[in-house]
C-alpha positions as CSV (number, residue, x, y, z in Angstrom):
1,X,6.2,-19.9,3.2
2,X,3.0,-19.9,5.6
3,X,0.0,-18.4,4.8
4,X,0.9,-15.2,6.9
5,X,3.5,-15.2,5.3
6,X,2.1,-15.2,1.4
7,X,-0.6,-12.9,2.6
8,X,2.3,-10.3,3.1
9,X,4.1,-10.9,0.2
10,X,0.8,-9.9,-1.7
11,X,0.7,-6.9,-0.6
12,X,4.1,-6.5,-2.0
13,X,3.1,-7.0,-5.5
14,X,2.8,-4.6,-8.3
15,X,1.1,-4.5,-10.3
16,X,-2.5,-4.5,-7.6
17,X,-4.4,-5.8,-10.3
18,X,-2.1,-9.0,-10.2
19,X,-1.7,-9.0,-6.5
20,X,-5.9,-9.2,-6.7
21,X,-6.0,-12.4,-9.4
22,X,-3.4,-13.7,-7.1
23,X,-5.7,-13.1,-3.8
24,X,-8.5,-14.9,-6.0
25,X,-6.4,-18.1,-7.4
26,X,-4.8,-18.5,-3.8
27,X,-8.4,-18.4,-2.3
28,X,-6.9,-15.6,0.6
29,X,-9.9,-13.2,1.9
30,X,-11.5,-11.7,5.1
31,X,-11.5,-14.5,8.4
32,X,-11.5,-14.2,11.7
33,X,-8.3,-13.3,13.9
34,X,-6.8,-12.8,17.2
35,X,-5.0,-10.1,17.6
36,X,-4.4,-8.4,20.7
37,X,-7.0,-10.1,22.9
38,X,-9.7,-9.0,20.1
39,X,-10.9,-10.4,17.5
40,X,-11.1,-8.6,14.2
41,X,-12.5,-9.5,10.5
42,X,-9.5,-8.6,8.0
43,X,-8.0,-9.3,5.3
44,X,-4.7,-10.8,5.7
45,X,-3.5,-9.7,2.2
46,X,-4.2,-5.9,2.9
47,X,-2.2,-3.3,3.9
48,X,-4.5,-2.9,7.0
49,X,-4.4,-6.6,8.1
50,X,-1.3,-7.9,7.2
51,X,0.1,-4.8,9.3
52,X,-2.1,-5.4,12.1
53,X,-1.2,-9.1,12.1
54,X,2.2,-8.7,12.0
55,X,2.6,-6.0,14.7
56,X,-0.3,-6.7,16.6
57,X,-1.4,-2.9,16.1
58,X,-1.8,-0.4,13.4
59,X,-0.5,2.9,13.3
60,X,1.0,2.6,16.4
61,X,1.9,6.1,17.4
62,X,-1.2,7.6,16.3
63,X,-3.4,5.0,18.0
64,X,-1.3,6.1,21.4
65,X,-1.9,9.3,21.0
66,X,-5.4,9.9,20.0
67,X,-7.1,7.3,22.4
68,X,-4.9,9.1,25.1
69,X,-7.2,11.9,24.6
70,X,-10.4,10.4,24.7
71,X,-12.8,9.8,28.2
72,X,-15.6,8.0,28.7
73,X,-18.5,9.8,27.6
74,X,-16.8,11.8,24.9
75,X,-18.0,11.5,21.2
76,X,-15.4,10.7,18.6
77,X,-16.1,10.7,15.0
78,X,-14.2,8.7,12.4
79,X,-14.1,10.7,9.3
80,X,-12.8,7.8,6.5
81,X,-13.5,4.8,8.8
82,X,-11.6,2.4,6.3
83,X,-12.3,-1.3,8.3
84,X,-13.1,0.5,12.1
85,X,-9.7,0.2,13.8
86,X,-9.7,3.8,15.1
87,X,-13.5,3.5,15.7
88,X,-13.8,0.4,17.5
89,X,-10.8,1.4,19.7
90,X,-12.4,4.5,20.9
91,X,-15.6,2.5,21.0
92,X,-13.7,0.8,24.3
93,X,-12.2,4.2,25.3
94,X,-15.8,6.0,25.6
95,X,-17.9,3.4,27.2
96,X,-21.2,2.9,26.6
97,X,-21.9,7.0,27.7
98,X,-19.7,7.5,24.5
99,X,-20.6,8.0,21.1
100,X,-18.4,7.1,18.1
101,X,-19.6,8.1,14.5
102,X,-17.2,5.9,11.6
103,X,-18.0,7.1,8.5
104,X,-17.6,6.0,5.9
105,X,-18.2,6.0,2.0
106,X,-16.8,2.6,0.6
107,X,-20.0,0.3,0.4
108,X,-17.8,-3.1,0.5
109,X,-16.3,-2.0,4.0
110,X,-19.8,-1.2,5.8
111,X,-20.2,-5.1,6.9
112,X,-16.6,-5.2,7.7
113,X,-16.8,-1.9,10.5
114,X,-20.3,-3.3,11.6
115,X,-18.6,-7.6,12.3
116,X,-15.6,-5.6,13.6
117,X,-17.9,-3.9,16.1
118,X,-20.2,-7.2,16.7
119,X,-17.0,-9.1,17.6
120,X,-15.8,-6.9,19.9
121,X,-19.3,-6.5,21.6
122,X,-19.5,-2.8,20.9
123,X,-22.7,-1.0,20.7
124,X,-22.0,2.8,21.4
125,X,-21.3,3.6,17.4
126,X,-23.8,4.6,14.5
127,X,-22.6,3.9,11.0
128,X,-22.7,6.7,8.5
129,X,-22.4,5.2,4.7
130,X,-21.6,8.4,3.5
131,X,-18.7,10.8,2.1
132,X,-18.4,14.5,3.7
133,X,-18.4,17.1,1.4
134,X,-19.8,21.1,1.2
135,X,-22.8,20.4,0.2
136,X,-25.4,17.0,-0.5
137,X,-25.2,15.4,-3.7
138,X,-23.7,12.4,-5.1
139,X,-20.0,11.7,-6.1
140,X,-17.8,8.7,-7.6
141,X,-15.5,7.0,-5.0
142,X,-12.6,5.3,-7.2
143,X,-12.1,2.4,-5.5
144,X,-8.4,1.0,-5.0
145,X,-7.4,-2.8,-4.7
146,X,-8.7,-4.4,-1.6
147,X,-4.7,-4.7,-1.2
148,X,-5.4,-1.1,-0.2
149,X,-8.9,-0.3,0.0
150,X,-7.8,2.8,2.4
151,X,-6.2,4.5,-0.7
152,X,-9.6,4.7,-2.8
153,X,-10.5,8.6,-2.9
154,X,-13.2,10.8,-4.1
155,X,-10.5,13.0,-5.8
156,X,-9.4,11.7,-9.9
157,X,-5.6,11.9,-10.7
158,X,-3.9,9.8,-13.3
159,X,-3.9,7.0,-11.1
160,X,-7.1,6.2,-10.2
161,X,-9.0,7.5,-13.6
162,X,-8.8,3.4,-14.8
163,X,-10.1,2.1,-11.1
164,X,-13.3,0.5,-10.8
165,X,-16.2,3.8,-9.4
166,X,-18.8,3.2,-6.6
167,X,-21.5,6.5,-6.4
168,X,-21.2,7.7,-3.0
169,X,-23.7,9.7,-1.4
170,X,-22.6,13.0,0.1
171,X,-23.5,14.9,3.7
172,X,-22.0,18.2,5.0
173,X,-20.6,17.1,8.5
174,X,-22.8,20.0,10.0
175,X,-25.7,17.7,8.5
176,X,-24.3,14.6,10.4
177,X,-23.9,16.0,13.3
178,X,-27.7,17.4,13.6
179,X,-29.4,14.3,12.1
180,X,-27.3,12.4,15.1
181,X,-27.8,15.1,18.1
182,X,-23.9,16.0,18.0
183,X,-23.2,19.9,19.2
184,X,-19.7,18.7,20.5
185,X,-17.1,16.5,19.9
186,X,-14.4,15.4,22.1
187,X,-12.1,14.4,19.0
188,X,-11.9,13.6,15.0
189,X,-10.3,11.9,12.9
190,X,-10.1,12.9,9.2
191,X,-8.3,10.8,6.9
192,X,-9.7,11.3,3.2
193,X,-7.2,11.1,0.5
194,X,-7.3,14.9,-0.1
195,X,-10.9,16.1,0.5
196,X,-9.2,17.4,4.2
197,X,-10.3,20.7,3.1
198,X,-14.1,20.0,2.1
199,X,-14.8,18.0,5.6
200,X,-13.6,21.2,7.1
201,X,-15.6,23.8,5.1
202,X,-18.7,21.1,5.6
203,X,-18.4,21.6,9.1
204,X,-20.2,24.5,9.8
205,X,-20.3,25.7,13.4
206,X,-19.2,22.0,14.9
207,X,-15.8,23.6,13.7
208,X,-14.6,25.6,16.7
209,X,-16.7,22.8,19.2
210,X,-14.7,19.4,17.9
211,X,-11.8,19.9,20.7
212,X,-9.4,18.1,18.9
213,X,-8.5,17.3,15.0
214,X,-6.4,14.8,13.5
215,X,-6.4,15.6,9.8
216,X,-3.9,13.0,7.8
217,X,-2.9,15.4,4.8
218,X,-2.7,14.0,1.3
219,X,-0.5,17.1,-0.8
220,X,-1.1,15.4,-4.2
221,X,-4.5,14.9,-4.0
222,X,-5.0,18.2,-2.4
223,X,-3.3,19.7,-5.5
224,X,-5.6,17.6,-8.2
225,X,-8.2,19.8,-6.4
226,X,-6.5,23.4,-6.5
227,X,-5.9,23.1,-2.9
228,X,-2.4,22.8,-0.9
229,X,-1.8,21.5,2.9
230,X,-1.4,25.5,3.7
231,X,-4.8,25.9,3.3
232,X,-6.4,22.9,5.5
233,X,-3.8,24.7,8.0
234,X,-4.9,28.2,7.1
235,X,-8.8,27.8,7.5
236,X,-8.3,25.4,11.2
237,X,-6.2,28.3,12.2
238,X,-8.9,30.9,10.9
239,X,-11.4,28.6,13.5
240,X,-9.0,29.6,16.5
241,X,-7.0,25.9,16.5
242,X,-3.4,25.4,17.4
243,X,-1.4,22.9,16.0
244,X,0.7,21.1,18.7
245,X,2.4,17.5,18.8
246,X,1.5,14.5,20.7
247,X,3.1,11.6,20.3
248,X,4.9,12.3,17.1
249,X,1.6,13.5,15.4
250,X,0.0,17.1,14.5
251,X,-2.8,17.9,16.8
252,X,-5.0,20.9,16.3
253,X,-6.3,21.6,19.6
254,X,-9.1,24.7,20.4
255,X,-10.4,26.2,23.5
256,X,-14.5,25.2,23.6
């Protein structure tokens, strides 16, 4: 077995907490890689990198589609960032007239977006270490294995409650968007392990001028919060979106 190899079958291993003492005695961590005529600072033994490495892209379908939709010049924000793959992607897409906004509340992934972004000589972005919520304030982020740092979540089931907590601070996306000049967006990208619902409320009146949303929906986590997938779909709709596929994803599309 290679070292690609070993990295994978780590990621296989359950329980995480011994995948992670494994990850420690085998000395495997972030590097360098080639992939795809860029270079990108992963971990080979997380679900992110070891998928990226072995099919030189990462969500394939949804990639397609949302960089499909983006020009240069448009702004495209990056609601749960995770390591910048969807960020430094439309980072190329825009062009230097662009604007892309990754944010993100994890504290151990900030250096990774920011080398991800330095590698790929990409200046048109500007980091925001922060959740989205209703309203400003402070929450606990529990914080998954790095097998799966995209997993951590702001939301406490049964699963997480013995996970290791980072504070997070929190910002209504209306905030962001003034304290970064943003009254329209081309495209978002929400992907926040069940606090779909919050970035939404939080967005104030961008919500109606963000063309397009991508929301990944997370029912479980939705439900630990008294909330259901119906009404994420309920309140876009209530804003005047349409929910259409590209792709093989949801879209919700609106006339600005």
């Amino acid at each position: 077995m290679n070292r690609a190899q070993l990295a994978r079958w780590l990621t296989r291993i359950r329980p995480m907490e011994l995948a992670e003492l494994l990850k420690k005695l085998l000395g495997i961590g972030y590097g360098e890689f080639e992939v795809g005529g860029r270079t990108w600072y992963l971990d080979p033994a997380s679900d992110f990198g070891s998928r990226l490495l072995a099919e030189k892209s990462y969500e394939a379908d949804a990639t397609e589609a949302l960089l499909s939709l983006l020009r240069p010049g448009d702004v495209f924000l990056d609601i749960g960032a995770n390591e910048g793959w969807y960020s430094v992607r439309a980072a190329e897409r825009v062009g230097e007239a662009g604007q892309v906004i990754p944010i993100e509340p994890q504290a151990r992934l900030w250096p990774v977006i920011i080398r991800n972004f330095q590698l790929n000589r990409l200046h048109n972005y500007r980091l925001v270490p922060y959740a989205v919520g209703a309203s400003e304030g402070f929450l606990e982020i529990h914080v998954y294995p790095s097998i799966n740092s995209g997993a951590s979540s702001l939301v406490s089931q049964a699963r997480t409650r013995a996970m290791p907590r980072q504070k997070a601070g929190i910002l209504p996306l209306a905030r962001i968007a003034q304290l970064h000049g943003i009254s329209r967006a081309r495209l978002a990208k929400i992907d926040v392990e069940g606090f779909e619902l919050e970035v939404l409320k939080s967005a104030g009146d961008l919500l109606g001028r963000i063309e397009n949303i991508y929301v990944e929906l997370h029912p479980e986590q939705l439900r630990a919060l008294g909330q259901s997938p119906a009404d994420v779909e309920r309140l876009l709709e209530e804003k005047g979106y349409r929910k259409r596929q590209l792709s093989g994803i949801d879209l919700w599309t609106v006339q600005c």
